[in-house]
C-alpha positions as CSV (number, residue, x, y, z in Angstrom):
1,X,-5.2,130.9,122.3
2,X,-5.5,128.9,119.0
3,X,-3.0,126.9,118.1
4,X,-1.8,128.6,114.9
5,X,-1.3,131.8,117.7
6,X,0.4,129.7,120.0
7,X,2.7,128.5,117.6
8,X,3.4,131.7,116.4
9,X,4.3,132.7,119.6
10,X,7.2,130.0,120.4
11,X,8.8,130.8,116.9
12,X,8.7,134.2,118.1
13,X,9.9,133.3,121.3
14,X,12.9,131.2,119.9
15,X,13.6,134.0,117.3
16,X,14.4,136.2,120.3
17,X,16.5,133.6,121.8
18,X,18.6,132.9,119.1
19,X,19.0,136.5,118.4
20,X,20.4,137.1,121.7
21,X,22.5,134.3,121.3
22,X,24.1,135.4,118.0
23,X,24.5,139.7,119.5
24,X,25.8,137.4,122.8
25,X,28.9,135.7,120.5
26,X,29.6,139.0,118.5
27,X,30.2,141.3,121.3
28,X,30.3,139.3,124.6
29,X,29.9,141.4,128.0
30,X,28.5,144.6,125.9
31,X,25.6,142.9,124.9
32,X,25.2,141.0,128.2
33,X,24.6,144.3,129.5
34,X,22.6,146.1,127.3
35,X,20.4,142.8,127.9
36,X,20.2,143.3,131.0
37,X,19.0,147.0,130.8
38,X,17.0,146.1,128.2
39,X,15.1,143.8,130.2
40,X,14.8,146.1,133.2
41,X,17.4,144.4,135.4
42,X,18.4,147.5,136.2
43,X,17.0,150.7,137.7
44,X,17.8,154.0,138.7
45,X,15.7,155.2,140.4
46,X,15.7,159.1,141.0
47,X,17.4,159.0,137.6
48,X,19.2,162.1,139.4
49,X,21.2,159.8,141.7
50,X,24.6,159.1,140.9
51,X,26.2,155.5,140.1
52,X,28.7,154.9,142.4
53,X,30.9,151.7,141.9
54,X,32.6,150.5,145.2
55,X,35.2,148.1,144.0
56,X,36.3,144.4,144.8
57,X,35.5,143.6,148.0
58,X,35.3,139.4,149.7
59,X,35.7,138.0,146.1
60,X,33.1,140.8,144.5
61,X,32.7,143.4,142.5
62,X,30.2,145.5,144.5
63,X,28.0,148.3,142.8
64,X,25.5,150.6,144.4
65,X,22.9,151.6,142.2
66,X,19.8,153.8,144.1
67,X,22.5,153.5,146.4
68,X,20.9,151.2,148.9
69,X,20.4,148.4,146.6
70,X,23.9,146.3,145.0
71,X,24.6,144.2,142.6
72,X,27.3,141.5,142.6
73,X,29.9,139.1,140.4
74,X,31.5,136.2,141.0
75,X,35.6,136.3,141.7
76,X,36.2,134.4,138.1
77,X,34.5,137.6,136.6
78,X,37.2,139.9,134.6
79,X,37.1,143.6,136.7
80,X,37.4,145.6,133.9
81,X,34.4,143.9,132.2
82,X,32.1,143.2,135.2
83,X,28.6,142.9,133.3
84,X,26.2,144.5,136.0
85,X,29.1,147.2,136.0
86,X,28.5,147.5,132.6
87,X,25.2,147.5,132.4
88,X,24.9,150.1,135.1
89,X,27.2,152.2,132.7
90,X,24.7,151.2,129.8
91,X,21.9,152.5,132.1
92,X,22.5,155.6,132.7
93,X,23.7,156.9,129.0
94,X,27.3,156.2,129.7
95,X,29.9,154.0,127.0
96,X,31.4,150.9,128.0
97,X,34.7,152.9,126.5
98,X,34.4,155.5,128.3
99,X,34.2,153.5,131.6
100,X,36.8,151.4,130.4
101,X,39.0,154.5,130.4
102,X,38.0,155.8,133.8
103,X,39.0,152.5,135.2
104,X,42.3,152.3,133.8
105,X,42.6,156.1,135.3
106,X,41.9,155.4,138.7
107,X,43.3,153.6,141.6
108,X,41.6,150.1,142.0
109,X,39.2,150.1,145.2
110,X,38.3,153.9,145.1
111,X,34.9,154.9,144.9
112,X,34.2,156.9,142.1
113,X,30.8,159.1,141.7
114,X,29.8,159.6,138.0
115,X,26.8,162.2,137.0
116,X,23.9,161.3,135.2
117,X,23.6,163.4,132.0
118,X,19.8,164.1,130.8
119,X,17.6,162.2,129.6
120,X,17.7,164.1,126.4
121,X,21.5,163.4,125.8
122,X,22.7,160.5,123.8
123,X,25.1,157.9,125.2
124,X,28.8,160.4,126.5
125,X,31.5,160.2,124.3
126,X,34.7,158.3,124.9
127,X,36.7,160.6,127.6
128,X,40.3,159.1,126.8
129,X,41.8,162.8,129.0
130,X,43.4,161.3,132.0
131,X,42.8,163.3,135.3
132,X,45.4,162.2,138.0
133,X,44.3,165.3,140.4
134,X,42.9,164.3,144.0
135,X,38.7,164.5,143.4
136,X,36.6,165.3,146.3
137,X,34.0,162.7,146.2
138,X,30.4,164.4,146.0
139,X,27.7,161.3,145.7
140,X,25.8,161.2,149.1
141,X,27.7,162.8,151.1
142,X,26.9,166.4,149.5
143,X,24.6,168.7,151.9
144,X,21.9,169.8,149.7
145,X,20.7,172.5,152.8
146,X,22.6,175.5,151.7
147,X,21.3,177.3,155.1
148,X,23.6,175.3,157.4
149,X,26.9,176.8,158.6
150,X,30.0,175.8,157.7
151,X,30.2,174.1,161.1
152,X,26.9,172.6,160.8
153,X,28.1,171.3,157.2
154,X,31.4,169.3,158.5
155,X,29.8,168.0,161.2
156,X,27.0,166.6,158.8
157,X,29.2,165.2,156.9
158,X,31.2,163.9,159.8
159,X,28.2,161.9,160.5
160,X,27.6,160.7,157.5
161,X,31.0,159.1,156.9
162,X,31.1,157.5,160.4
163,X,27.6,156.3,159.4
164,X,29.5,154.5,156.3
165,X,30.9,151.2,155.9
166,X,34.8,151.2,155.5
167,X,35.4,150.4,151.8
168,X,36.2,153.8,150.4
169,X,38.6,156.7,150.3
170,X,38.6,160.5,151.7
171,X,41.1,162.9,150.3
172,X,42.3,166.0,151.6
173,X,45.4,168.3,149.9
174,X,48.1,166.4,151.6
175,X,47.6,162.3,151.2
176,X,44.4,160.1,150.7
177,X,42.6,159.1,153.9
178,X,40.7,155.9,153.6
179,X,37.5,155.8,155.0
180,X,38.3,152.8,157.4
181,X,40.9,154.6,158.9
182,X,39.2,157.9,158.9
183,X,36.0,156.0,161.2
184,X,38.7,154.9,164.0
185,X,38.0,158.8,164.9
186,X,34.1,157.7,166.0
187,X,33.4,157.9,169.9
188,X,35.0,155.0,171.9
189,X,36.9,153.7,168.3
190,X,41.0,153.2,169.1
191,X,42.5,155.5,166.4
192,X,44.4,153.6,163.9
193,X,48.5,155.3,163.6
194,X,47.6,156.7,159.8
195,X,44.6,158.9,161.0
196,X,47.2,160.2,163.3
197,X,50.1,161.0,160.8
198,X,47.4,162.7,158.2
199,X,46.2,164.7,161.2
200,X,49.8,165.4,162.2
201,X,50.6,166.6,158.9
202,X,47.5,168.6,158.4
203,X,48.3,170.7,161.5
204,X,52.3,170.6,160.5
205,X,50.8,172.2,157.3
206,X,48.1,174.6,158.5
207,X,50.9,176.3,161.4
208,X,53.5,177.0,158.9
209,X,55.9,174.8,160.8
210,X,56.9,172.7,157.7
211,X,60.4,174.0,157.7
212,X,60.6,173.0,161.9
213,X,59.0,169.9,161.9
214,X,59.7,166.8,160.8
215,X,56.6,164.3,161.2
216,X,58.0,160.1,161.3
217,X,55.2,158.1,160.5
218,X,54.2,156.0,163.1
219,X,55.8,152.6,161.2
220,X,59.1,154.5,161.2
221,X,58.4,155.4,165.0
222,X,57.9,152.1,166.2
223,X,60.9,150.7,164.9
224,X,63.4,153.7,166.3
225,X,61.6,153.4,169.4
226,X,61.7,149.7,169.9
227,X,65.3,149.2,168.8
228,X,65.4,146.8,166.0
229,X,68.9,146.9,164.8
230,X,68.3,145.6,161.4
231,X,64.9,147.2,160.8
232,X,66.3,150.7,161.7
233,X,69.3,150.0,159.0
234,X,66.6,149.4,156.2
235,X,64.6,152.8,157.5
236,X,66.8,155.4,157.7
237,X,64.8,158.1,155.7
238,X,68.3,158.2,153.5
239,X,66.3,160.6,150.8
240,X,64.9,162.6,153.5
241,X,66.6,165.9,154.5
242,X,65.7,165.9,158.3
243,X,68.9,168.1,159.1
244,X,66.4,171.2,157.6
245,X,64.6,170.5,160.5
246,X,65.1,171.1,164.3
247,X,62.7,168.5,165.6
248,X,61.2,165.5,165.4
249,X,57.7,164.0,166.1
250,X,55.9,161.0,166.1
251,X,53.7,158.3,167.4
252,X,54.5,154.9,168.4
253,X,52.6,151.7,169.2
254,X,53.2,149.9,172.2
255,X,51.4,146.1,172.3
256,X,49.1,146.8,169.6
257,X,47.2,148.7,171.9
258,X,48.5,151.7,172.9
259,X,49.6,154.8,171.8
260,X,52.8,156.9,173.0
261,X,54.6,160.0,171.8
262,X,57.9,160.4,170.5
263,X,59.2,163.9,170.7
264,X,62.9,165.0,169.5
265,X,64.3,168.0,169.7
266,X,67.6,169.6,168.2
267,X,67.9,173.1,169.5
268,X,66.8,171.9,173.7
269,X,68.6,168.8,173.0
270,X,65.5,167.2,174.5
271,X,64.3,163.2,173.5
272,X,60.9,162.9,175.2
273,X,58.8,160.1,175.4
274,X,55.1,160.7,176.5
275,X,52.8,158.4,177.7
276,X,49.3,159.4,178.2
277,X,48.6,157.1,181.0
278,X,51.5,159.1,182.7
279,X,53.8,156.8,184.6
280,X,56.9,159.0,185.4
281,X,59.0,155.6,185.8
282,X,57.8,154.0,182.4
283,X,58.4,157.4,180.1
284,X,61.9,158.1,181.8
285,X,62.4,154.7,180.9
286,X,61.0,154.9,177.3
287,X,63.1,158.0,177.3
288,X,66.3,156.4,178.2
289,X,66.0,154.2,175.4
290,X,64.5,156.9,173.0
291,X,68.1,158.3,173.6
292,X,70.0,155.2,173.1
293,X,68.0,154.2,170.0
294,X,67.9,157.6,168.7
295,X,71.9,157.8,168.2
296,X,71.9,154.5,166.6
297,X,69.6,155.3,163.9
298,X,71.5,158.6,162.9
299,X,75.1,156.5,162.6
300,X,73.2,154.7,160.3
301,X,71.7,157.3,158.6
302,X,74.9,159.0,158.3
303,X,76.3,155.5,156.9
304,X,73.4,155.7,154.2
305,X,73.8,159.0,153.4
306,X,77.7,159.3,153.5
307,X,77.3,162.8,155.0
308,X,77.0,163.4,158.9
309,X,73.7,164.1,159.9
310,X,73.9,167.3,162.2
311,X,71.7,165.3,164.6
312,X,74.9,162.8,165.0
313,X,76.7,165.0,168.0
314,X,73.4,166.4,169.3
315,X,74.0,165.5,173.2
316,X,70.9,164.0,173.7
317,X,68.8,164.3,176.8
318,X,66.5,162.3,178.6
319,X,63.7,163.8,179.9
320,X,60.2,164.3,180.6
321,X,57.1,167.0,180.7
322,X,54.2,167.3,182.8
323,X,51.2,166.2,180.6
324,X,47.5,165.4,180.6
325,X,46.4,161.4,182.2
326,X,44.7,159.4,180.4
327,X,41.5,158.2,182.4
328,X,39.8,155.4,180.0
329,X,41.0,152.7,178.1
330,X,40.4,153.9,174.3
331,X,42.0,157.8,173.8
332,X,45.0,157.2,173.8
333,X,45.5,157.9,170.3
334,X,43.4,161.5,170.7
335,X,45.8,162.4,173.6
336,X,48.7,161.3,171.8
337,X,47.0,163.7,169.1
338,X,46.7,166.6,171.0
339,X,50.0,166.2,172.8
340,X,51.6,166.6,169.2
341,X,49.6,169.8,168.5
342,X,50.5,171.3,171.3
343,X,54.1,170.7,171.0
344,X,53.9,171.9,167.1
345,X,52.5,175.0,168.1
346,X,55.4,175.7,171.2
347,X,57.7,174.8,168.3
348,X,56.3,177.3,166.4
349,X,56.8,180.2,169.4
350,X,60.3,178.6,170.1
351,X,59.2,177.9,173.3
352,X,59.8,175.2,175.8
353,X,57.4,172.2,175.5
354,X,54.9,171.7,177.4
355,X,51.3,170.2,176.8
356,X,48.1,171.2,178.1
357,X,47.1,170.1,181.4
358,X,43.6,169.6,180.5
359,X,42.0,168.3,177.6
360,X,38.3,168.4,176.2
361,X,38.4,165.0,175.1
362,X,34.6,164.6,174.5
363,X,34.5,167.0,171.4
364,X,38.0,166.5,170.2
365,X,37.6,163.6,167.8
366,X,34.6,165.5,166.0
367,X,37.1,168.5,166.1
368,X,39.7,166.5,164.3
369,X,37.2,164.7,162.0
370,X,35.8,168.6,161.1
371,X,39.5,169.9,160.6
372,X,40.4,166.7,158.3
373,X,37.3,167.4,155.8
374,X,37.9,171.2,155.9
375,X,41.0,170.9,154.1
């Protein structure tokens, strides 16, 4: 190269520089971005495949982008105005406003899927409609085999999830799932209390029993059951109107690892307490208490409300039922489960309680995990 090219070539190459500098001190992150797509940074690659941005995560902003490849910021970067965000926007014909006002829209932390228009579209318009409705997310974990059974599908997609890492969100009609919780339902996993409330209140939902039952989450649970005094004053579900009910049901923790059922019931006058292990002594002792506790929390429930809860003068019984054993170290959260169902579904027939004596364990946590997505 002669040296008149040559220096031709470094003006042109300082032109460019301070060009970017000047577009880089008029509009900041925007320009950062389209930089960065401009100079191949960042690829799609099919351009079919959806962007799916997975939130802050360890001090990051996290983004997926074929999806197995991500990009990352530091902590001191703004969320909102995350350049590889941005420029993964930028990228696939989408406006930095229009992102801006899907972010404001959603919940922080939830992965959202957004389509690629075609390649013959301009850059979307600004979407300033807010949409506060539950989405189903699609991205991935949509079966593209339209032959498969509806069986087939949810347990596909069962799969897949479990095969996820725990950073995002499932919904169903009733409450948001998040994905951490929702892989405690994998073989050999110990199920985490708010996979069992949501499954609780799935089932409470799909047997008509809503007017019946009354679910306690498993928080609420643990503190009747265990008898803190001043924790029981603070959660007395004052807005709640349990007296449309006739029983109660929920799970407990015991040791932070182990799961126990609660089980109260106005019209038998019955407080159970079942323990999948199945040591008569220890649930007519849990029982006992259940009782005790039990009376407490209504006096000051009754003290919240200023009305006597119909519960108040219920002449509680101690007792027990003949259940399933637990015979591993990790289900007791899936007995617990089933126990629940069971009794849900004698409430339902205004039967006596009982549980099933025997239990297909193996295939129950894919049931549940099927039942969960099917909603």
């Amino acid at each position: 190269m002669s040296e008149e090219d040559m220096e031709s070539f470094t003006e042109g190459i300082q032109s460019c520089v301070a060009q970017e500098e000047v577009v880089m001190a008029e509009t900041g992150a925007e320009a950062l971005a389209r930089m960065i797509v401009a100079k191949g940074r960042i690829f799609l690659v099919p351009s079919t495949k959806s962007f799916l941005y997975q939130g802050f995560s360890d001090n990051q902003h996290v983004v997926t982008l074929l999806p197995t490849e991500t990009c990352s910021c530091s902590a001191s970067d703004s969320a909102q105005r995350c350049v590889h965000r941005l420029a993964a926007v930028l990228a696939i014909g989408g406006s930095v406003q229009s992102y801006a006002n899907k972010a404001e829209d959603k919940a922080s932390g939830c992965k959202t899927a957004i389509s690629v228009p075609p390649r013959s579209m301009s850059r979307r318009a600004p979407n300033t409609r807010k949409n506060n409705r539950p989405v189903h997310q699609q991205g991935d974990l949509s079966l593209s085999d339209k032959h498969l059974s509806r069986d087939e599908e949810l347990e596909n997609r069962v799969k897949q999830l479990w095969a996820m890492s725990s950073n995002g969100v499932d919904r169903a009609t009733v409450a948001i799932l998040h994905l951490h919780d929702f892989l405690t339902l994998k073989p050999n996993e110990w199920l985490s209390g708010k996979v069992i409330d949501f499954y609780l209140q799935l089932k409470r939902i799909d047997l008509q029993v809503e007017g019946d039952v009354f679910i306690v989450d498993h928080f609420v649970a643990g503190i009747i059951l265990h008898g803190d005094k001043v924790a029981m004053r603070k959660n007395t579900l004052s807005k709640t109107n349990l007296e449309q009910h006739s029983c109660l049901i929920g799970v407990c923790n015991v040791g932070n690892y182990h799961w126990i059922l609660l089980y109260v019931n106005r019209r038998t006058h019955s407080a159970i307490v079942l323990d999948p292990t199945g040591y008569p002594n220890a649930e007519s002792h849990m029982s006992k208490n259940l009782v005790k506790h039990i009376r407490y929390w209504f006096e000051e429930r009754t003290c919240r409300t200023g009305t006597e809860s119909i519960f108040s003068n219920v002449p509680w019984q101690a007792t027990t039922i003949p259940h399933t054993k637990q015979s591993d170290g990790y289900n007791c959260g899936v007995y617990v489960l089933l126990m629940a169902r069971e009794l849900m579904q004698r409430e339902k027939a205004l039967s006596d309680p009982t549980v099933p004596m025997h239990v297909n364990i193996g295939g129950a946590r894919m049931e549940v995990a099927k039942e969960i997505l099917d909603k």
